[in-house]
C-alpha positions in Angstrom: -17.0 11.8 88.5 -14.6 9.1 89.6 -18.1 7.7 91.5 -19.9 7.6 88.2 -17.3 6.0 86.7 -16.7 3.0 88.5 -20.5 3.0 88.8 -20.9 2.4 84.7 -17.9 0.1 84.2 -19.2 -2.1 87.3 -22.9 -2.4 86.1 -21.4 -2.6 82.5 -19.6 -5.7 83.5 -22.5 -7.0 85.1 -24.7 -6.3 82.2 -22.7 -8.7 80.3 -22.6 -11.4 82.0 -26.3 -11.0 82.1 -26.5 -10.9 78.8 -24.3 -13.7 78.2 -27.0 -15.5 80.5 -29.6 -14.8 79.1 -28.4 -16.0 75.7 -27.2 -19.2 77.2 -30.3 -20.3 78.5 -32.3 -19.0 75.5 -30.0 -21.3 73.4 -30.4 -24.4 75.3 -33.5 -24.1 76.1 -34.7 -23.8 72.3 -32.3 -26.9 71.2 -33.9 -29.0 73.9 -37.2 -28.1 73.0 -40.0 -30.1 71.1 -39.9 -29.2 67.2 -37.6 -30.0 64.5 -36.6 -26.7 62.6 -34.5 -28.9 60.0 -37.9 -31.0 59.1 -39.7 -28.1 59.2 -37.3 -26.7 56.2 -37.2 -29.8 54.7 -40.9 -30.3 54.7 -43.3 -33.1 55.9 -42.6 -35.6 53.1 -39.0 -35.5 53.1 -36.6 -38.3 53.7 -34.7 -38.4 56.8 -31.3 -38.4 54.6 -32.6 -35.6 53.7 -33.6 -34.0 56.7 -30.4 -35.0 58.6 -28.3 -33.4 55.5 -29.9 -30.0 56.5 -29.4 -30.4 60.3 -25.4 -31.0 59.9 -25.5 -28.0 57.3 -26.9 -25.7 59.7 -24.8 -27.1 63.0 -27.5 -28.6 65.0 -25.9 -31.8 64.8 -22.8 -30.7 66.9 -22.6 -30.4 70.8 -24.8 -28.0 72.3 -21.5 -26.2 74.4 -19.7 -26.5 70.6 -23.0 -24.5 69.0 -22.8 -22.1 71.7 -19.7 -21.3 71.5 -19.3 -20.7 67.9 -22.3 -19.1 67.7 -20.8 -16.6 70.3 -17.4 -16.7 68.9 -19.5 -14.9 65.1 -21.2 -12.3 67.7 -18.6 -10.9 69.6 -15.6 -11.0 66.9 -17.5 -10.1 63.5 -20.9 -8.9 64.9 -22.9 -11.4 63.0 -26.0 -13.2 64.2 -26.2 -15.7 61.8 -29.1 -16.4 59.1 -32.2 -17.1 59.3 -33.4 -20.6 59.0 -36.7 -20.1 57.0 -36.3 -16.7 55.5 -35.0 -15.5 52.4 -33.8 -12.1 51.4 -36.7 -11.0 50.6 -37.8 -11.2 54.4 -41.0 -13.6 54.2 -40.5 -16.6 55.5 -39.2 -19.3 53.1 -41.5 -22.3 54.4 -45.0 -21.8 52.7 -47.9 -25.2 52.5 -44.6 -27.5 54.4 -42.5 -27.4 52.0 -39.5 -25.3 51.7 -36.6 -24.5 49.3 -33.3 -26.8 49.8 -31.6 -23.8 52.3 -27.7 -25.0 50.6 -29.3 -23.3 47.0 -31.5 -20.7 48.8 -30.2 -17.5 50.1 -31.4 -16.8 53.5 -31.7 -13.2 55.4 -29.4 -11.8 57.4 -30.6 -11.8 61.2 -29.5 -8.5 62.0 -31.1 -6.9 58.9 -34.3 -8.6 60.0 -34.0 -6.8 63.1 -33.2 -3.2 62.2 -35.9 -3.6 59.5 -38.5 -4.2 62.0 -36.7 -2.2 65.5 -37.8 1.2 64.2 -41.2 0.3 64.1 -41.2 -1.3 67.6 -39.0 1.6 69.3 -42.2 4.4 67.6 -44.8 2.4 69.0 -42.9 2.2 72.9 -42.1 5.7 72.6 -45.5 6.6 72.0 -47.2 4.5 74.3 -44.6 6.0 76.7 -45.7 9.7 76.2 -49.4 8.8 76.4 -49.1 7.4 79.7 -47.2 10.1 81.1 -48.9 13.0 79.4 -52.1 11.0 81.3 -50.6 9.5 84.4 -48.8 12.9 85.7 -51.5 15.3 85.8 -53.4 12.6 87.4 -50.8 11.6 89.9 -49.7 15.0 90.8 -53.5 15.9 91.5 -54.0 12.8 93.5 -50.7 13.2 95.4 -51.3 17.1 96.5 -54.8 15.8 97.9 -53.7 12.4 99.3 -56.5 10.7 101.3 -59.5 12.7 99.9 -61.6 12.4 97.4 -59.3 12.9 94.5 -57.1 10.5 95.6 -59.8 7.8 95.6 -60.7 8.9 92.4 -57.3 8.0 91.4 -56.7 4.8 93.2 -60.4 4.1 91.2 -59.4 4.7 88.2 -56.4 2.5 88.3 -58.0 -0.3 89.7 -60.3 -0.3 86.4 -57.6 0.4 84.0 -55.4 -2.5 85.2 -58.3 -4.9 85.1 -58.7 -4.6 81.7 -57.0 -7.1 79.8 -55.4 -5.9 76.5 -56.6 -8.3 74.4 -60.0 -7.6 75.3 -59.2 -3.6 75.3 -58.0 -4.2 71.9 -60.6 -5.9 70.4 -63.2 -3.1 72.1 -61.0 -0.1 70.4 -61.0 -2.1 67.0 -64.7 -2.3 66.8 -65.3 1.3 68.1 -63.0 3.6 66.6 -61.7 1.9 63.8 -64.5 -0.1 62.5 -67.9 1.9 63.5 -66.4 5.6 63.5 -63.5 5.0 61.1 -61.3 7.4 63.2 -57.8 5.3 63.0 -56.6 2.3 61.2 -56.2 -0.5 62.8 -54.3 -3.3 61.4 -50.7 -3.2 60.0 -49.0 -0.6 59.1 -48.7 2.5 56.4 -47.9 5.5 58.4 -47.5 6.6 62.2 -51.5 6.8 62.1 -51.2 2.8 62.3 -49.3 3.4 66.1 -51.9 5.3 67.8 -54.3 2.5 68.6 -51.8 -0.4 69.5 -49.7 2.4 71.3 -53.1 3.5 73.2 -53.2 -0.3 74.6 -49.8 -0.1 75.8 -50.2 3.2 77.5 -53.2 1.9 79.2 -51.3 -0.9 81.0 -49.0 1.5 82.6 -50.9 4.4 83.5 -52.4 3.0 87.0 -49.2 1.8 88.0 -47.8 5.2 87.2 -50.3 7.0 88.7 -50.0 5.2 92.1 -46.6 5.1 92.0 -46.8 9.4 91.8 -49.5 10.1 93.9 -48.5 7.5 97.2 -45.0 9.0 97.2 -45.8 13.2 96.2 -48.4 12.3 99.3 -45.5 11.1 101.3 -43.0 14.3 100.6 -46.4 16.2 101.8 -46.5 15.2 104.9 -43.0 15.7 105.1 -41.3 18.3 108.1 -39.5 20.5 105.4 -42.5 20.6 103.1 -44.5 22.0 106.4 -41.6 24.1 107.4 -41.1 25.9 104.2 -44.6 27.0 103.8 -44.3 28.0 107.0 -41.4 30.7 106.1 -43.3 31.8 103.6 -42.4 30.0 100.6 -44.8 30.0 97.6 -46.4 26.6 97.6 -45.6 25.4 94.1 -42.1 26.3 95.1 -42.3 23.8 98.0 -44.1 21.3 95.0 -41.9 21.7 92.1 -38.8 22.6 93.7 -38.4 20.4 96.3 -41.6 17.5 97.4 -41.5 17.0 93.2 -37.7 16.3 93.6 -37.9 13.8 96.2 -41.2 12.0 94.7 -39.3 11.6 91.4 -37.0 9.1 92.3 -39.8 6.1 93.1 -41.5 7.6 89.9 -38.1 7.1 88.3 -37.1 3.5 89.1 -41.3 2.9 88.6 -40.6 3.9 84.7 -37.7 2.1 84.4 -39.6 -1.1 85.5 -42.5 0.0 83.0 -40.2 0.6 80.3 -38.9 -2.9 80.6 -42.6 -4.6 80.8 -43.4 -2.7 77.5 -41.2 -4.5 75.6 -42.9 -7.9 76.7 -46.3 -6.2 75.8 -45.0 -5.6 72.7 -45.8 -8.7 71.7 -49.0 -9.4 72.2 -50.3 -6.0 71.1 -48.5 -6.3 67.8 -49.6 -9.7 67.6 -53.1 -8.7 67.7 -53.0 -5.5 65.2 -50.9 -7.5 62.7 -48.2 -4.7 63.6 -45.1 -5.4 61.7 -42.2 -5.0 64.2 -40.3 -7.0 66.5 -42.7 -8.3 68.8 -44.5 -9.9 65.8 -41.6 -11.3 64.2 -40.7 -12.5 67.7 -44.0 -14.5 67.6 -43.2 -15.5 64.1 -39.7 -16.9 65.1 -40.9 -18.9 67.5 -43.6 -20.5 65.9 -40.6 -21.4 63.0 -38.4 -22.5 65.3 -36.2 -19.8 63.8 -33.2 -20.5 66.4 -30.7 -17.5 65.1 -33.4 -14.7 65.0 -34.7 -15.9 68.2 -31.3 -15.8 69.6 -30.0 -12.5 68.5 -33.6 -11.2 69.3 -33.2 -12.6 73.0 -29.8 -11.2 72.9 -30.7 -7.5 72.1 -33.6 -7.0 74.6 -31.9 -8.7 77.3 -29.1 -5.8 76.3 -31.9 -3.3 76.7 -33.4 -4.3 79.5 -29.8 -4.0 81.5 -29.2 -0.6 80.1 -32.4 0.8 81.1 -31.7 -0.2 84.3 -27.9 1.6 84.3 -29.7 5.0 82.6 -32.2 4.7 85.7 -30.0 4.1 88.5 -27.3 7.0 87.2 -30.4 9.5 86.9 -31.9 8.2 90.2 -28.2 8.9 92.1 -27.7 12.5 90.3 -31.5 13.5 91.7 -31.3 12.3 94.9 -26.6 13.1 96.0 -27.6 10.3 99.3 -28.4 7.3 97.1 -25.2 5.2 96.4 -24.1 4.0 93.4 
């Protein structure tokens, strides 16, 4: 217990620092970037009085290290992420033809609410995507890893080779036109109910199967060949014993960090698929930020999946050390 302990509180130290990274550079890097999000407000034909009256309203005119700091100073001691730049309450954005309402009369959105409005959605469609490709990718790997070097194994290593040469824009686009379009099985674009995840989540799953299903089946194949696998069938064990009970337990931990690695990809994935199915969660308001030059929600979007990506890290070491008592935390 003690071992856990000072496991969590040492990675949880780490993890913020990393965070606090990550937001750093996000922050520079978007106020030394091309783009002007105070003209972009203001709109094309404005004056530059009055575009430089909006930049010292919203801070941009102060020292980067100064932003930074205050900006930091609102997360950490009143949990608040600022407002957006371009949207109002209402959530669309507030910039429509180049022009835009004066921001000092307008009332923007809060950042956070942005976020938790659009989270849920993104969380359903990872977690479904998630149980596809391990509903598919286990049977698959398990069978694979129990024959390793005949022909189901090839099968397998087959298979993945053409699943992860498919690119998911192009995958997209080919489930579109088939099952939404010509056999109206599933919608497609946007969102009305959890029918609206199944094909965008399909996508995802499809990116990580093959790496789950080598990942399984090279090391299952390994706790095979293994003396105590041999040893125990041998002595008479039942052989799903042997499997489930103790090859299964030693395979899991490379299948375990591999998910953990997967889990964290998703999230960039995200993106695009939403992008292409006019999903509305986070990756697509990601994509939106940016192209706004929406610095708070960009930030504070930064922020919270560099958060998750640490702490699916932690969740994966812990479980990999209470599997397998020899790995050290």
């Amino acid at each position: 217990m003690v071992r856990v302990t000072s496991f969590l509180l040492r990675r949880l130290a780490q993890s913020v620092v990393i965070v606090l990274l990550a937001s750093l550079i996000v922050f520079c890097l978007l106020r030394t970037g091309p783009g002007n999000p105070a003209r972009m407000i203001a709109g094309g034909m404005a004056t530059e009085e009055t575009v430089e009256k909006i930049a010292t309203e919203m801070g941009l005119r102060s020292p980067m290290l100064v932003q930074y700091f205050i900006y930091l100073k609102k997360v950490v001691l009143h949990g608040d992420f600022g407002t957006s730049f371009v949207r109002p309450k209402s959530g669309a954005s507030a910039v429509a033809g180049g022009r835009a309402d004066d921001p000092t009369r307008a009332e923007r959105a809060r950042v956070i609410d942005l976020i938790l409005d659009r989270l849920p959605l993104t969380l359903q469609l990872a977690m479904m995507a998630m149980a596809i490709a391990l509903s598919v990718s286990i049977p698959i790997g398990l069978f694979a890893g129990l024959h390793a070097g005949r022909w189901p194994d090839a099968a397998a290593l087959m298979l993945s080779s053409v699943l992860v040469s498919m690119p998911n824009f192009w995958l997209a686009g080919i489930l579109v036109l088939v099952v939404s379009i010509q056999l109206h099985w599933l919608p497609a674009v946007g969102y009305r109910d959890v029918t609206y995840s199944i094909l965008p989540a399909i996508v995802l799953a499809i990116e990580i199967i093959p790496v789950l299903v080598r990942s399984l089946a090279l090391s299952l194949g390994a706790m095979m060949s293994q003396n105590f696998v041999r040893i125990g069938l041998i002595r008479g064990l039942h052989p799903s014993q042997v499997i489930y009970h103790h090859a299964m337990k030693g395979a899991s931990v490379p299948l375990l960090n591999m998910l953990g690695v997967q889990l964290s990809a998703l999230l960039g994935g995200v993106l695009v698929v939403e992008y292409i199915f006019d999903y509305p969660g986070l990756g697509a308001l990601t994509i939106e930020a940016v192209l706004q030059r929406d610095f708070p929600l960009i930030q504070a979007i930064a922020m919270l999946t560099s958060a998750i990506f640490v702490v699916i890290n932690i969740l994966v070491d812990l479980l990999a050390g209470l599997i397998d008592p020899r790995l050290e935390y």
